[in-house]
PDB file of N, CA, C and O in Angstrom:
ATOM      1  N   UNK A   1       3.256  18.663   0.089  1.00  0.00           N
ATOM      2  CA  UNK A   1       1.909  18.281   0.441  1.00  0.00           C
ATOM      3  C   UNK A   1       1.828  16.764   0.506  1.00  0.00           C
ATOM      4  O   UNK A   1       2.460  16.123  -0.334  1.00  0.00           O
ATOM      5  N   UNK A   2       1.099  16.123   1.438  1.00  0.00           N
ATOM      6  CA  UNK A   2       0.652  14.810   1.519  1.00  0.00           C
ATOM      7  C   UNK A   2      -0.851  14.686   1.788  1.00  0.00           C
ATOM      8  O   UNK A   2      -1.310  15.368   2.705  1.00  0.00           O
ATOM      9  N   UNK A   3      -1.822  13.736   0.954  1.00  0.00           N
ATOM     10  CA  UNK A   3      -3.040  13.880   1.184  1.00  0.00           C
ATOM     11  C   UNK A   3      -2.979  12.310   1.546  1.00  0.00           C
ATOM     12  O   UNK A   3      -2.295  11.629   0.783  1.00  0.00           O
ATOM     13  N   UNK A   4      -3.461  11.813   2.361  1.00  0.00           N
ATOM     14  CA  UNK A   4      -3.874  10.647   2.693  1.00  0.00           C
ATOM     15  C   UNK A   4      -4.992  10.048   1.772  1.00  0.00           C
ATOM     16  O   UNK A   4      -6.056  10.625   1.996  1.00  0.00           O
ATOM     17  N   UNK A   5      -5.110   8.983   0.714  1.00  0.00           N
ATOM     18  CA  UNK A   5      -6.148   8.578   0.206  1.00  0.00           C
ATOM     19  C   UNK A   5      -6.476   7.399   1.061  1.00  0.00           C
ATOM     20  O   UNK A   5      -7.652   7.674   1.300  1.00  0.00           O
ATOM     21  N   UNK A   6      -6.320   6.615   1.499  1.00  0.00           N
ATOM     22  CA  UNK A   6      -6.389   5.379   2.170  1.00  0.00           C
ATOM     23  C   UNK A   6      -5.995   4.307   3.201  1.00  0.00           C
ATOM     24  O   UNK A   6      -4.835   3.928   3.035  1.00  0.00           O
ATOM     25  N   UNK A   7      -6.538   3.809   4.056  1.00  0.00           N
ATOM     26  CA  UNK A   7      -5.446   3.355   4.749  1.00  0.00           C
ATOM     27  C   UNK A   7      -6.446   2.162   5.830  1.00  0.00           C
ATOM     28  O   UNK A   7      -7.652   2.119   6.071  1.00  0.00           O
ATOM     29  N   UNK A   8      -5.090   1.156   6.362  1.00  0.00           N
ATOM     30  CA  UNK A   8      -6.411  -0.347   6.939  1.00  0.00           C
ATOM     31  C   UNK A   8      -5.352  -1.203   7.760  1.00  0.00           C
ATOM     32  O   UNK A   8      -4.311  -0.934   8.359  1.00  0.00           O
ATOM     33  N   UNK A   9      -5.846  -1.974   7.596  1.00  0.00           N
ATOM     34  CA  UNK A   9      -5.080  -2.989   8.263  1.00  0.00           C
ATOM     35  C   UNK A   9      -5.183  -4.227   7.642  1.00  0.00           C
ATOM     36  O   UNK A   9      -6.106  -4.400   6.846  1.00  0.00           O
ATOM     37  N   UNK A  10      -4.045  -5.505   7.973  1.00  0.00           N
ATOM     38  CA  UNK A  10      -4.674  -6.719   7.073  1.00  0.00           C
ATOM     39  C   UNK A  10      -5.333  -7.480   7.573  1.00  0.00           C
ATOM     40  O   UNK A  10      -5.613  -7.217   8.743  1.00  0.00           O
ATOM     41  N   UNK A  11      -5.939  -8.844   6.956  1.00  0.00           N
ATOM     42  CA  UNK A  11      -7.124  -9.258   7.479  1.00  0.00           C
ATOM     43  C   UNK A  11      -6.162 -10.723   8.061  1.00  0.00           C
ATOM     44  O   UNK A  11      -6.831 -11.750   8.180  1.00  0.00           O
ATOM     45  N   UNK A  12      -5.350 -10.773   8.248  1.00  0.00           N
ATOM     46  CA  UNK A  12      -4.417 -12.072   8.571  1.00  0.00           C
ATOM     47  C   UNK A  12      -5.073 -11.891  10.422  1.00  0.00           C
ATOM     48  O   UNK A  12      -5.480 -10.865  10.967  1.00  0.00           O
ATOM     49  N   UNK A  13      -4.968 -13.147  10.936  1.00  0.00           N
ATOM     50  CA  UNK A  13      -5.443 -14.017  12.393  1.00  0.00           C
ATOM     51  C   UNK A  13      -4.880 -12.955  13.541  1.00  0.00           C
ATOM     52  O   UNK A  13      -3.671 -12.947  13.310  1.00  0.00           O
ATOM     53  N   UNK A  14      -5.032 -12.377  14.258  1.00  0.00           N
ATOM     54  CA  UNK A  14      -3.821 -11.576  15.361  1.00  0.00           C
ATOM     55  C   UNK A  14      -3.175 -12.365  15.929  1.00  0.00           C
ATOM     56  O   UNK A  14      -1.990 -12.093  16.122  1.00  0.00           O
ATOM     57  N   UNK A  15      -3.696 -13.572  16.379  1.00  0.00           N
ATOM     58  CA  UNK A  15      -2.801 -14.129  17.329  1.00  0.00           C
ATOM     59  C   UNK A  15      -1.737 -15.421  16.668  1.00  0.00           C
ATOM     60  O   UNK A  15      -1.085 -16.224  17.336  1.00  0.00           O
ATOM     61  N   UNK A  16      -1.797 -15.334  15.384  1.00  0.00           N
ATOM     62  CA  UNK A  16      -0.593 -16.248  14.512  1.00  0.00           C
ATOM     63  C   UNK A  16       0.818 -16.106  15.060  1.00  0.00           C
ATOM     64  O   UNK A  16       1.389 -15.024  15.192  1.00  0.00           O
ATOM     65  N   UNK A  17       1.202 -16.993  15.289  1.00  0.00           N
ATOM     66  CA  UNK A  17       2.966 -16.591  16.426  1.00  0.00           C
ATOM     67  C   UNK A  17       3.950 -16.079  14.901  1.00  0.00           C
ATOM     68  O   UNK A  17       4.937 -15.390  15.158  1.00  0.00           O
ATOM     69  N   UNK A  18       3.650 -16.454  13.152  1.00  0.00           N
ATOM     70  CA  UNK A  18       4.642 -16.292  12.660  1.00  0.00           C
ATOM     71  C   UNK A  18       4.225 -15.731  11.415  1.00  0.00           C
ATOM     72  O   UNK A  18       4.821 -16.106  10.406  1.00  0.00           O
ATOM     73  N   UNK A  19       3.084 -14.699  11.289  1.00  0.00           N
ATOM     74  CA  UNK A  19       3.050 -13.733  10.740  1.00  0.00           C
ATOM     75  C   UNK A  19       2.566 -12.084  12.102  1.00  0.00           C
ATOM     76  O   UNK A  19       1.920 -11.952  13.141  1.00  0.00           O
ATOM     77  N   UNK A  20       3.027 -11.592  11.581  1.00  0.00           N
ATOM     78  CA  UNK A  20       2.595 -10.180  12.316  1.00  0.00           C
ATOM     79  C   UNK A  20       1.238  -9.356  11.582  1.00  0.00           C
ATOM     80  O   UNK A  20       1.319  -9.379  10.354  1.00  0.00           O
ATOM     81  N   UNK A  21       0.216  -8.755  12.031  1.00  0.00           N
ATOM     82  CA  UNK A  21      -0.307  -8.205  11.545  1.00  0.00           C
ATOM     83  C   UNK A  21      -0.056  -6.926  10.793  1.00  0.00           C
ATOM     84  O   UNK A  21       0.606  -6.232  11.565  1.00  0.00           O
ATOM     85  N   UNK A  22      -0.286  -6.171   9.506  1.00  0.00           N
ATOM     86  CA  UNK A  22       0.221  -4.996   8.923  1.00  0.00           C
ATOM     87  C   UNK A  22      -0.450  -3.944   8.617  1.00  0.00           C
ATOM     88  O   UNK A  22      -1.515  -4.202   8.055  1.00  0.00           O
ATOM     89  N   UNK A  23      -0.247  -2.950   8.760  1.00  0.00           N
ATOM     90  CA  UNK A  23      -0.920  -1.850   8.644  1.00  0.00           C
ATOM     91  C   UNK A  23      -0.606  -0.673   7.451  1.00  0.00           C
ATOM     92  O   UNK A  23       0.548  -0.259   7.338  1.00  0.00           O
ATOM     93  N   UNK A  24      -1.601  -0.195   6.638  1.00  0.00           N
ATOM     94  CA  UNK A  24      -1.309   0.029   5.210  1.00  0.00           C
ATOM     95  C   UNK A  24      -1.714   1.603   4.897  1.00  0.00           C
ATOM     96  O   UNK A  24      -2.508   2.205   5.620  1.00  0.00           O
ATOM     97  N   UNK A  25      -1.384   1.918   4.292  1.00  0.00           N
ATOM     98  CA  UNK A  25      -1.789   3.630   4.148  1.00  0.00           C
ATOM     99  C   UNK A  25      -0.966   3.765   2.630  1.00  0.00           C
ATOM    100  O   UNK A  25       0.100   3.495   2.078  1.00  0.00           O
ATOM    101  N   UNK A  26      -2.472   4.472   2.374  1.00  0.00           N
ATOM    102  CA  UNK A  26      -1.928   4.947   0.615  1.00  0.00           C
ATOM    103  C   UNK A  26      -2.149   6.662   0.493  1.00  0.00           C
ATOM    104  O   UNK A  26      -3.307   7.050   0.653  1.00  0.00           O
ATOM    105  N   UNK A  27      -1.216   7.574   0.250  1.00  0.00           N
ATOM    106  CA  UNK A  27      -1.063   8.610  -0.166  1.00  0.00           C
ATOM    107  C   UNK A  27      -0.652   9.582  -1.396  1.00  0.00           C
ATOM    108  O   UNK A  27      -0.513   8.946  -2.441  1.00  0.00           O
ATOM    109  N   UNK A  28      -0.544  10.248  -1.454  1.00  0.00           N
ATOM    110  CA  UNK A  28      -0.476  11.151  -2.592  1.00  0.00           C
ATOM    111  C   UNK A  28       0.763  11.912  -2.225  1.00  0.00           C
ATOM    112  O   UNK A  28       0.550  12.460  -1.144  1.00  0.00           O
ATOM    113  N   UNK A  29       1.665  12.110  -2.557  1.00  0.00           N
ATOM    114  CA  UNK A  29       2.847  12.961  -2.313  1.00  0.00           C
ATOM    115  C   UNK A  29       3.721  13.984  -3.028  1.00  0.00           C
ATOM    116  O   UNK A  29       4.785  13.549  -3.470  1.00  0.00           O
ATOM    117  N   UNK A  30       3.460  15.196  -3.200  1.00  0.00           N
ATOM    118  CA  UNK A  30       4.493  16.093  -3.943  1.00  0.00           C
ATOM    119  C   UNK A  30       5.825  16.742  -3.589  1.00  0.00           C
ATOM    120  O   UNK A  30       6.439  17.588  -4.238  1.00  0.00           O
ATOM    121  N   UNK A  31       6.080  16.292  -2.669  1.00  0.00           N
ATOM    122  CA  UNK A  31       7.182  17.274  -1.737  1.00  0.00           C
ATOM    123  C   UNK A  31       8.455  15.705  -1.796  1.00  0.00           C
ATOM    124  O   UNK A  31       9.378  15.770  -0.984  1.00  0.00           O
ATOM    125  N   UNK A  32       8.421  14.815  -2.460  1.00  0.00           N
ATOM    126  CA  UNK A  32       9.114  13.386  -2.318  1.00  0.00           C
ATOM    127  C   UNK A  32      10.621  14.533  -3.045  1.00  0.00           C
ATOM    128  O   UNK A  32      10.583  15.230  -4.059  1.00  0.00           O
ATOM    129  N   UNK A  33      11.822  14.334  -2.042  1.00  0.00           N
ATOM    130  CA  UNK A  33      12.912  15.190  -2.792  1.00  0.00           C
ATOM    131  C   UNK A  33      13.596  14.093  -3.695  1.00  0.00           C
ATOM    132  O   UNK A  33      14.008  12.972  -3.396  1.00  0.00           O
ATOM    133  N   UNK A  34      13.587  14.643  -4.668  1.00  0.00           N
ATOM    134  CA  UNK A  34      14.501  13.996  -6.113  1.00  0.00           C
ATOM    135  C   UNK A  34      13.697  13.508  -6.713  1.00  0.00           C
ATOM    136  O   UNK A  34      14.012  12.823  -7.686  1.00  0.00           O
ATOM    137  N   UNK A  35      12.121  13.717  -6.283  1.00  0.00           N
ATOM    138  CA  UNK A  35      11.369  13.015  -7.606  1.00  0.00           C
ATOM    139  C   UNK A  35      10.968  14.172  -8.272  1.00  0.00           C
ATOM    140  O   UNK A  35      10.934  15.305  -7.791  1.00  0.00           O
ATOM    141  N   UNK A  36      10.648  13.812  -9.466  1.00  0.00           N
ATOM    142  CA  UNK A  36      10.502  15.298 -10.840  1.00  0.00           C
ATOM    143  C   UNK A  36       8.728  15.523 -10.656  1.00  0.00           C
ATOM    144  O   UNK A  36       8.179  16.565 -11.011  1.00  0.00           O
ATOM    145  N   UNK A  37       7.993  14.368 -10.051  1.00  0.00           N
ATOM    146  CA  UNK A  37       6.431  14.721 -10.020  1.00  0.00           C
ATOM    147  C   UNK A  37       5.920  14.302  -9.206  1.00  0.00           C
ATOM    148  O   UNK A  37       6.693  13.491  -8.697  1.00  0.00           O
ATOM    149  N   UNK A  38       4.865  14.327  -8.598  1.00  0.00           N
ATOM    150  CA  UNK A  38       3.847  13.499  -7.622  1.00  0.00           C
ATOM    151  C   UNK A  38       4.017  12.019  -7.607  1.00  0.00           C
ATOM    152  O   UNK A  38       4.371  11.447  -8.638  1.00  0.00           O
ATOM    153  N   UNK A  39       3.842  11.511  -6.757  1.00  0.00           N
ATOM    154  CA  UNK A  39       3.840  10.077  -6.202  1.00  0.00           C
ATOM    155  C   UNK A  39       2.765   9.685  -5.692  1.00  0.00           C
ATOM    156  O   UNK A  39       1.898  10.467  -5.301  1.00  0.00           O
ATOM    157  N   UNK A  40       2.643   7.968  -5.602  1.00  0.00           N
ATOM    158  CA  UNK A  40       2.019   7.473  -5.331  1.00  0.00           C
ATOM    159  C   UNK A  40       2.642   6.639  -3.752  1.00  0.00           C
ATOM    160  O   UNK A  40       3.196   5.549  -3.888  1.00  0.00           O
ATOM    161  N   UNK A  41       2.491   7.255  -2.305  1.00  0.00           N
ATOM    162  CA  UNK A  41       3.064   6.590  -1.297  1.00  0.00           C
ATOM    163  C   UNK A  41       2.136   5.517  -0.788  1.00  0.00           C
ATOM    164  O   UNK A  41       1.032   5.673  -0.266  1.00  0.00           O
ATOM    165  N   UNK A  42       2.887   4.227  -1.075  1.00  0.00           N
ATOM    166  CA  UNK A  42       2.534   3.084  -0.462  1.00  0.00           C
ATOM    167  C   UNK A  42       3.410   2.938   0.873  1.00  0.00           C
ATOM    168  O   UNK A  42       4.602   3.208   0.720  1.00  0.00           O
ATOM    169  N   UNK A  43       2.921   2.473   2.425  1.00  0.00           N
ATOM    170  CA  UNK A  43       3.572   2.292   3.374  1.00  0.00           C
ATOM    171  C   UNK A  43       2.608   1.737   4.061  1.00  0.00           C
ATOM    172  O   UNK A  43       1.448   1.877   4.450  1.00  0.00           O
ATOM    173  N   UNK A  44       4.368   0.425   4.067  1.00  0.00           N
ATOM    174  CA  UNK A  44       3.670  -0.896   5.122  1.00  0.00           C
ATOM    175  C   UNK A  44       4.561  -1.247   6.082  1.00  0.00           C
ATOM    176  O   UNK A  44       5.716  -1.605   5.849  1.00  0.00           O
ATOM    177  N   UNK A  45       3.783  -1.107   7.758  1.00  0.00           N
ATOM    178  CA  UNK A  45       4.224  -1.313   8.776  1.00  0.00           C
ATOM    179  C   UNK A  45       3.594  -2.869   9.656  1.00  0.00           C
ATOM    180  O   UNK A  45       2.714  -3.533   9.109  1.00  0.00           O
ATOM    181  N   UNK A  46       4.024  -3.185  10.675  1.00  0.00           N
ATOM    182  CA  UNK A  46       3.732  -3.885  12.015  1.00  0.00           C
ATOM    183  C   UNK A  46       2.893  -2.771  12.509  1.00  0.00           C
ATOM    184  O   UNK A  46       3.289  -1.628  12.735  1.00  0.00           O
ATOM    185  N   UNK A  47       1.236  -3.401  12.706  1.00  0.00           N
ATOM    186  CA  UNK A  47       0.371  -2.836  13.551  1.00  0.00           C
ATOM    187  C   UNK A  47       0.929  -2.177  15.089  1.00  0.00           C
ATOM    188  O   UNK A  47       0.394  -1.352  15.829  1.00  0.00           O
ATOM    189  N   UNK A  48       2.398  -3.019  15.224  1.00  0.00           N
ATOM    190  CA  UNK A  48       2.419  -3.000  16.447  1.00  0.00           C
ATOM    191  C   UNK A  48       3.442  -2.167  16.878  1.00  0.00           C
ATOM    192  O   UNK A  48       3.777  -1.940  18.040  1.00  0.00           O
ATOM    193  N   UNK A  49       4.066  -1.586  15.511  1.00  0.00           N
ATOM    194  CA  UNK A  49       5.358  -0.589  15.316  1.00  0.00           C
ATOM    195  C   UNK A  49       5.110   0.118  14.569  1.00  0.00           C
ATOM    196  O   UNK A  49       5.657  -0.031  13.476  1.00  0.00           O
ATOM    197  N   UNK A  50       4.228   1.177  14.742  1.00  0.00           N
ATOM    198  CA  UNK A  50       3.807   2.349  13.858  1.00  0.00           C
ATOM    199  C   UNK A  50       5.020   3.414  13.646  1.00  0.00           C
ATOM    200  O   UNK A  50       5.842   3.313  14.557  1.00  0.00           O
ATOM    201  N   UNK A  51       5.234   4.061  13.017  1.00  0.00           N
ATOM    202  CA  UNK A  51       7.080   4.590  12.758  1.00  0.00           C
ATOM    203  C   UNK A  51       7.727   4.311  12.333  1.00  0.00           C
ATOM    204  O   UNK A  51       8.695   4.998  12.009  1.00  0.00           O
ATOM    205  N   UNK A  52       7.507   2.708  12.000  1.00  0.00           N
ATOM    206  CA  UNK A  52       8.757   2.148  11.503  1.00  0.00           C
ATOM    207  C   UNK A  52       8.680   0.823  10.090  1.00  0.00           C
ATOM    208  O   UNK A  52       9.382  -0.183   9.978  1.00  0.00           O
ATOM    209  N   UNK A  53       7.400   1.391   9.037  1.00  0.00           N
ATOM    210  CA  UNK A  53       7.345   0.987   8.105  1.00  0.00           C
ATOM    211  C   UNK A  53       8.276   1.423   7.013  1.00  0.00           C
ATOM    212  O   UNK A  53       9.037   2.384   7.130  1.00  0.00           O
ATOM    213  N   UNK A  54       8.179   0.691   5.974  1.00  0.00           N
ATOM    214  CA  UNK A  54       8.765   1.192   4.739  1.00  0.00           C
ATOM    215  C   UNK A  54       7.482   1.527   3.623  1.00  0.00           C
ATOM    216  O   UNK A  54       6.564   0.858   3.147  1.00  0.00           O
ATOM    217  N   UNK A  55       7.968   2.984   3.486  1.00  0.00           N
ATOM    218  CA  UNK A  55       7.326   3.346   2.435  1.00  0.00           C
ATOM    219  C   UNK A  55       8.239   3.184   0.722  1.00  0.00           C
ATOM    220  O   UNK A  55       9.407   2.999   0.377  1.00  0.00           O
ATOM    221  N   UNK A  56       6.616   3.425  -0.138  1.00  0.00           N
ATOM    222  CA  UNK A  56       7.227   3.688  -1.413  1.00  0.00           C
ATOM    223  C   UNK A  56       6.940   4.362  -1.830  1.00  0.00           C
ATOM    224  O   UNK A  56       5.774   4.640  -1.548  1.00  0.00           O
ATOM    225  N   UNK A  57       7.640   5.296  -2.883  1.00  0.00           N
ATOM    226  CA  UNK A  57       7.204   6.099  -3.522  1.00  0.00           C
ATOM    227  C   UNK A  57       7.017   5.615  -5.174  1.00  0.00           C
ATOM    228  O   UNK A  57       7.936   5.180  -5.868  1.00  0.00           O
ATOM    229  N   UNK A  58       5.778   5.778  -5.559  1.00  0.00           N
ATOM    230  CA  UNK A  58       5.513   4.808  -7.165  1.00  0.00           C
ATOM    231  C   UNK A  58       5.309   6.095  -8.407  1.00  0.00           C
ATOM    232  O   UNK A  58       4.721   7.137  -8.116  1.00  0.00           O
ATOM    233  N   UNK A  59       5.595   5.972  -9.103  1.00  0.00           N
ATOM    234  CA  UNK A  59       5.310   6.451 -10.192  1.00  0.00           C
ATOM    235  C   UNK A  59       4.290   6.690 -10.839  1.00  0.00           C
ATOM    236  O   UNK A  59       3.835   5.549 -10.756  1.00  0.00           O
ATOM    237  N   UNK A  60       3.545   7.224 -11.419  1.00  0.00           N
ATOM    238  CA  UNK A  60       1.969   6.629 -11.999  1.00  0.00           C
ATOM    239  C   UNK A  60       2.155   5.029 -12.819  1.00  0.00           C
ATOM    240  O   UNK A  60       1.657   3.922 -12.611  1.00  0.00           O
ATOM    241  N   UNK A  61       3.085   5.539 -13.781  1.00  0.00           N
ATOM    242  CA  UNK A  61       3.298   3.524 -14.517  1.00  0.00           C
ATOM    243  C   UNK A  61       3.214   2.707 -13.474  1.00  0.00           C
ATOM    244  O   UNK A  61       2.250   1.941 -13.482  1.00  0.00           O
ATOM    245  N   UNK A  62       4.151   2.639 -12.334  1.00  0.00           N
ATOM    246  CA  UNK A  62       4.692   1.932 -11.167  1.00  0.00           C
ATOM    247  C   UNK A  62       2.951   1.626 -10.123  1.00  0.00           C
ATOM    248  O   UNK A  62       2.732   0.642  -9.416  1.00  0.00           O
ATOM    249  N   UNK A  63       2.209   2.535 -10.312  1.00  0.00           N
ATOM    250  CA  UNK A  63       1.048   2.586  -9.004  1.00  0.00           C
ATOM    251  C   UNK A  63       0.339   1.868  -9.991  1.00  0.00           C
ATOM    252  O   UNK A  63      -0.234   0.907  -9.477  1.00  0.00           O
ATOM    253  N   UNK A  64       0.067   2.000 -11.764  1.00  0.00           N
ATOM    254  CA  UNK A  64      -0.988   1.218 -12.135  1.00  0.00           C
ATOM    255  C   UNK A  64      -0.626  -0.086 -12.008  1.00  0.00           C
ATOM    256  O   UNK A  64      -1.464  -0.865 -11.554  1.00  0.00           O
ATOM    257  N   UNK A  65       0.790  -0.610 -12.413  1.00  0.00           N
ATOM    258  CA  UNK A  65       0.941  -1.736 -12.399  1.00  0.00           C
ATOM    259  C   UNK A  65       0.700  -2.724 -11.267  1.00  0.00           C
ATOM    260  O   UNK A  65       0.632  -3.948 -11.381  1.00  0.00           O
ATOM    261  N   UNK A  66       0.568  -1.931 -10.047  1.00  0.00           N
ATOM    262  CA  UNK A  66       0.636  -2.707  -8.966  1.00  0.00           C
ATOM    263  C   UNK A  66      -0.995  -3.344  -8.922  1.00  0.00           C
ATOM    264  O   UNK A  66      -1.544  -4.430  -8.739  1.00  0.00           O
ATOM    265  N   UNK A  67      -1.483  -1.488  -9.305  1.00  0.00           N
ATOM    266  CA  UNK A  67      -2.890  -1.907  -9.231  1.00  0.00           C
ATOM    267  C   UNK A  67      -3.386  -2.620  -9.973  1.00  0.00           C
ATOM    268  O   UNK A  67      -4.599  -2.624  -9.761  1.00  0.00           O
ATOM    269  N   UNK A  68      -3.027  -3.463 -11.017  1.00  0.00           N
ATOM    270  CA  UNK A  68      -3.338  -4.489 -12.258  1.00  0.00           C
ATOM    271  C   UNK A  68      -2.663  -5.657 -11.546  1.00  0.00           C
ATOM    272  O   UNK A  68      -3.468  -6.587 -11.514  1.00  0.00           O
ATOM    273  N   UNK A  69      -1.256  -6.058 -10.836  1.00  0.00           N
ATOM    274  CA  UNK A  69      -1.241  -7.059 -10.084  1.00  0.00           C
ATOM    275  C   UNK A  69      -2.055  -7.563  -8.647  1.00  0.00           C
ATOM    276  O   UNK A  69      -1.897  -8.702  -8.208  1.00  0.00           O
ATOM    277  N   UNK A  70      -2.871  -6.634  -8.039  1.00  0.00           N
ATOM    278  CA  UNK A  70      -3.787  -6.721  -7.311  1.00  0.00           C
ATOM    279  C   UNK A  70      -5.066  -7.395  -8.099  1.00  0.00           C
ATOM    280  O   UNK A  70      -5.757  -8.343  -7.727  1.00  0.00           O
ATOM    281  N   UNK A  71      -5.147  -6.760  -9.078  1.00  0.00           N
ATOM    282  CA  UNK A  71      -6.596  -7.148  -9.531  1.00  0.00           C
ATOM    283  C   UNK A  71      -6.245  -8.288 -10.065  1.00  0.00           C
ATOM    284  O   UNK A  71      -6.790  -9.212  -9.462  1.00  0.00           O
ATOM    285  N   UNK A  72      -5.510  -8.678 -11.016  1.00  0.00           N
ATOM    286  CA  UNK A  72      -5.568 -10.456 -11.340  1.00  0.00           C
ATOM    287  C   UNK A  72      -5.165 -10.977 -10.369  1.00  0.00           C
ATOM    288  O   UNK A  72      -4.804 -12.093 -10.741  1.00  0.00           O
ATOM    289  N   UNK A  73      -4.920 -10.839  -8.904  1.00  0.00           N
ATOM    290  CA  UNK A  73      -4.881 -11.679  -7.944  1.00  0.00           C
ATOM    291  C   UNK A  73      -5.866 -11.640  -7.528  1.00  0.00           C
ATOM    292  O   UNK A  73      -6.117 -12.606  -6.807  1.00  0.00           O
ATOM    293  N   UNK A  74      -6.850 -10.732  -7.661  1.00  0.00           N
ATOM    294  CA  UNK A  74      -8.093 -10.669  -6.962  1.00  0.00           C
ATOM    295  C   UNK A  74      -9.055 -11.888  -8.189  1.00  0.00           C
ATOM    296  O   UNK A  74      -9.761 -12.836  -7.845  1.00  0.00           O
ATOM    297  N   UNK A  75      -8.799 -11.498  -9.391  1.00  0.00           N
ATOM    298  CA  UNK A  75      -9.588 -12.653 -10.889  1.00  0.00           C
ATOM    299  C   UNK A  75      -8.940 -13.939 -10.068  1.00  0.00           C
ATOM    300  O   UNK A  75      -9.730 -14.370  -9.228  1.00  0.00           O
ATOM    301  N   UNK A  76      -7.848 -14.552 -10.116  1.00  0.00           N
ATOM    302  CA  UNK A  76      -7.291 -15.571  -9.478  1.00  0.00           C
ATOM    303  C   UNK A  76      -8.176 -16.089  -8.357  1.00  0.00           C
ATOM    304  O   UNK A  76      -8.788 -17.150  -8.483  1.00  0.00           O
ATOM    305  N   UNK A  77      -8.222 -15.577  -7.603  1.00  0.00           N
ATOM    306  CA  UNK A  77      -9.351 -16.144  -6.470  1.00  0.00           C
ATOM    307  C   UNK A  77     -10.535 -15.733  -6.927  1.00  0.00           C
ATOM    308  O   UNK A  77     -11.397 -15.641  -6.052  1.00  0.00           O
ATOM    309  N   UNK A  78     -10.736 -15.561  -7.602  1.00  0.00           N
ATOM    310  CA  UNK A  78     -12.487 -16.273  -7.940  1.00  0.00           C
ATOM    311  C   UNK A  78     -13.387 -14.345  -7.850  1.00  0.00           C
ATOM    312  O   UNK A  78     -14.554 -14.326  -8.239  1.00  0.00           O
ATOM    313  N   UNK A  79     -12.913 -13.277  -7.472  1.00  0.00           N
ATOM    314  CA  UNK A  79     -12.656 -12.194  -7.108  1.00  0.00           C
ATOM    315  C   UNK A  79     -13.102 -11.115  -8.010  1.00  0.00           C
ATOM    316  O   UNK A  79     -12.341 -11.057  -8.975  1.00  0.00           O
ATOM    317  N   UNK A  80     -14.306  -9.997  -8.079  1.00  0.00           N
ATOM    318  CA  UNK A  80     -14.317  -9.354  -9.365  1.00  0.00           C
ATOM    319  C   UNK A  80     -13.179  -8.234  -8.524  1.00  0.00           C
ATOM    320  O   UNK A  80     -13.086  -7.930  -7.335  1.00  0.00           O
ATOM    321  N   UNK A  81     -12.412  -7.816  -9.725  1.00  0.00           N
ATOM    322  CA  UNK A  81     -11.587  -6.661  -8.613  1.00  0.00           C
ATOM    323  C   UNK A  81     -12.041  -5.442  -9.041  1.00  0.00           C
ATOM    324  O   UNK A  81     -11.411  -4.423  -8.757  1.00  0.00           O
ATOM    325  N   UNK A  82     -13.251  -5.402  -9.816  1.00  0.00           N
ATOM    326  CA  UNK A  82     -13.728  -3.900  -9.815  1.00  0.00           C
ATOM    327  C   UNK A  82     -13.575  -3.305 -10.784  1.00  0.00           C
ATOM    328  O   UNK A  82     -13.384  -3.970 -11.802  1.00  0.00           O
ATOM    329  N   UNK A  83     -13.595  -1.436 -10.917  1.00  0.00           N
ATOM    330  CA  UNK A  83     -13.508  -0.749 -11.938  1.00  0.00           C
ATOM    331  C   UNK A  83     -12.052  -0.624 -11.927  1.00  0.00           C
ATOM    332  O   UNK A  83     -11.480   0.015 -12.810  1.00  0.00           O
TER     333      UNK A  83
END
């Protein structure tokens, strides 16, 4: 099973010659072979090459932590990052 929880694009300029724009999708995954439980799929592509991102598969430890390095980057800029 894969449930899609989320998914966007980034907010970077389109027409910058030396970043690419990226496109983001967060899922839920049980069927990941060789993992023992559900995952957390992070996958990030080129807006402009859909197919050919790299995903991750996170752990629950692995998905909070990220989500705790998001949020003090979000405190860092001045940013409430929420619940």
């Amino acid at each position: 099973m894969r449930k899609l929880g989320d998914y966007g694009g980034d907010d970077h300029p389109p027409d910058d010659p030396e970043r690419a724009q990226v496109a983001w999708s967060v899922a839920l995954l049980d069927d990941c072979d060789g993992c023992e439980a559900p995952r957390v799929e992070l996958t990030l592509e080129e807006m402009t090459r859909p197919g050919t991102g790299v995903a991750a598969h996170l752990a629950p430890p692995t998905a909070r932590r990220l989500r705790a390095a998001l949020a003090a980057a979000l405190r860092d800029i001045g940013e409430d990052p929420g619940p």
